[in-house]
N, C-alpha and C positions, 0 to 999 in steps of 0.2 A: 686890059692887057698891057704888057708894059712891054715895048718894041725895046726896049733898051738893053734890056735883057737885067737891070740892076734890081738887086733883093727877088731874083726869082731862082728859084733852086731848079734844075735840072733833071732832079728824078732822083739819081742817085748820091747825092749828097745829103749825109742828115742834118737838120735842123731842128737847133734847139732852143725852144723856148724859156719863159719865166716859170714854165711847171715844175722844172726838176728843181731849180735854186727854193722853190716854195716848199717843195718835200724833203730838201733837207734841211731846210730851218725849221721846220716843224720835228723832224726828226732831233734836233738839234737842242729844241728847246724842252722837248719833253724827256728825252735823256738828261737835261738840264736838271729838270723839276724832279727826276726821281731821284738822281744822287743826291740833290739836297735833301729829298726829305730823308732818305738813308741816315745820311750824315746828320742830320738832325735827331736821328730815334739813335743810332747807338752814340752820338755823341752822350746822347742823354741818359742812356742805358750802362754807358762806361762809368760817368761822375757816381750814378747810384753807386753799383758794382763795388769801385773802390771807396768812393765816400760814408758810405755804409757797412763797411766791412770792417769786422773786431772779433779776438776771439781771445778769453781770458784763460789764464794759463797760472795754476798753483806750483812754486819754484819753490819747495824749503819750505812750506806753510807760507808763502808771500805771493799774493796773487797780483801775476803781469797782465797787462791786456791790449793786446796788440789792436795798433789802431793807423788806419793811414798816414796819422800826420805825424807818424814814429820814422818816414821817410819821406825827404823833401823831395825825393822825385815823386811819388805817388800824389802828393802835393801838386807839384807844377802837372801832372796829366790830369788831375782833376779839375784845375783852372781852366787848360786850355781847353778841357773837353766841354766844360762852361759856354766858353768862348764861339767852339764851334758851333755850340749848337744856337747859339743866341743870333750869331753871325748869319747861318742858314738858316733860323727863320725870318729873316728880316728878306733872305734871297725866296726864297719861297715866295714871299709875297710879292716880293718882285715879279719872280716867273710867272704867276698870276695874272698881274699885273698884265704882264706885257701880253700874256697868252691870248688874253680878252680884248686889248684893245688891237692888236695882231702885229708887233712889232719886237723884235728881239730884243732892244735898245733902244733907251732915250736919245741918249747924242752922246757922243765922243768923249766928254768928261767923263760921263757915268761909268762907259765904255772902259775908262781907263781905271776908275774907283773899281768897279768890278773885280781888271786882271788885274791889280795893284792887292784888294783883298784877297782874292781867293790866292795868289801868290804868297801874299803872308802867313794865311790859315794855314798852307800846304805845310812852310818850313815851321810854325808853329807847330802842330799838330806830331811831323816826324819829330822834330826831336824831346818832344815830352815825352812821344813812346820809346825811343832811342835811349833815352834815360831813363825811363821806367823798369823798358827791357833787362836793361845793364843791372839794375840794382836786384830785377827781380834775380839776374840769375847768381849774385852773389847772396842771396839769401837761400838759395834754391842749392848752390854746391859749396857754398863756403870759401874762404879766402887760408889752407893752411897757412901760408908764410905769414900771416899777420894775424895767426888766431882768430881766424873769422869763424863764426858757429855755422851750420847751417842750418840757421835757422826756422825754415820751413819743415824740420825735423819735429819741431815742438808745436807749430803754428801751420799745419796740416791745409786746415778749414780757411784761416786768413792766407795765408798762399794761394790755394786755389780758384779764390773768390778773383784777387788780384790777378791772378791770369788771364779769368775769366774775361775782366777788363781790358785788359792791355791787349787783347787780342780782338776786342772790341774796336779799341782804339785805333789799333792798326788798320782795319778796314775802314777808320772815321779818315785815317792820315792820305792813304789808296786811293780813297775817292776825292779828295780835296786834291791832289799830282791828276787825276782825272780833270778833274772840274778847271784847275789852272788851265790846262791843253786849253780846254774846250772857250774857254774865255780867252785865251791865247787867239783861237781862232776866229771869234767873235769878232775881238779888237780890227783881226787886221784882213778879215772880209770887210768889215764895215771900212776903212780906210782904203782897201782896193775899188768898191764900190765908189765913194766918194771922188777917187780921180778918174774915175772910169767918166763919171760924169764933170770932171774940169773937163777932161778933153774932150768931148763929144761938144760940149760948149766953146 
C-alpha cells in the first residue's frame, strides 16, 4: 500500500498502459506490410501492362506498330513502376523482418532512410503517372490546333491496355502518399519516444 498516495489512481481516473501503444504498432506495421505488398503486385502488373503492350496497325499497305516506347512518358512510368516495385520488395522484407523480431525499426538512420525513400517513391511514382496521364489524354482526344490525331482512334487495343496501366499505377502512386504518412509517423514517434526517455533520465 502506498500511504503517499503517488502512482495510485483513485478509481476514477483512467490509466493507460503499454497495451494500446502495442496495438497500434502492430496495427501500424501490418497495414505497413499490406500496402507494400500492393504496391509491389501492381507495380508489377503496371510495367507488364504497359511494357507489353503493341498493336499493329496497316496505314496505306504500311504496317505501324504501336509500342510503348513510341512515348517517353509510358517510358518513364515503366521505369519507375520498376522502381517501385524492386523498392517494396526490399521493404517487404523489412516488414518481415522487423514483424519477427517485434520491432518497428532499427534505429534512427534507417528511420530516416525509410521516410527519405518512401518520400521519394511517392513524388516518383505521381509524376510518371502525371505524365503518362497527360500524354494518354492527348492521344485519347487529339490536339486540333497542332494537328494532333487522336490517336487511340486507330490504336483502340494499345490505348486501352495503357489505361489499363496508368490506372494501375495510380493506385501504386496512392499508396506510396499512404506509406510516406505512415513512415512520417514512424520517424517521429520513434523521436517522441526517444526524449520521452532523455527526460525521465
Amino acid at each position: 500500500m502506498n500511504y503517499l498516495g503517488i502512482g495510485v489512481s483513485p478509481g476514477n481516473v483512467p490509466v493507460y498502459h503499454g497495451n494500446n501503444l502495442k496495438v497500434i504498432d502492430r496495427r501500424v506495421r501490418v497495414t505497413e506490410l499490406v500496402l507494400r505488398c500492393i504496391i509491389f503486385g501492381l507495380a508489377i502488373l503496371g510495367a507488364i501492362l504497359i511494357g507489353t503492350d503493341k498493336q499493329a496497325k496497316v496505314i496505306f499497305s504500311i504496317e505501324k506498330i504501336a509500342k510503348f516506347t513510341d512515348m517517353k512518358a509510358l517510358v518513364f512510368l515503366v521505369i519507375a513502376n520498376g522502381l517501385a516495385a524492386a523498392y517494396s520488395l526490399v521493404q517487404v522484407l523489412r516488414c518481415i523482418l522487423s514483424m519477427i523480431r517485434g520491432t518497428v525499426l532499427f534505429n534512427k538512420p534507417l528511420a530516416w532512410a525509410i521516410f527519405s525513400g518512401d518520400q521519394l517513391m511517392a513524388y516518383l511514382t505521381l509524376t510518371a503517372v502525371a505524365a503518362a496521364a497527360q500524354s494518354a489524354v492527348f492521344a485519347k482526344l487529339g490536339q486540333t490546333e497542332l494537328q494532333w490525331m487522336k490517336i487511340c482512334n486507330m490504336y483502340g487495343k494499345f490505348c486501352n491496355q495503357v489505361g489499363e496501366g496508368i490506372a494501375s499505377s495510380l493506385i501504386v502512386s496512392l499508396s506510396m502518399i499512404v506509406l510516406s504518412a505512415i513512415s512520417a509517423f514512424s520517424l517521429f514517434r520513434l523521436y517522441g519516444n526517444s526524449k520521452g526517455k532523455g527526460n525521465a533520465m
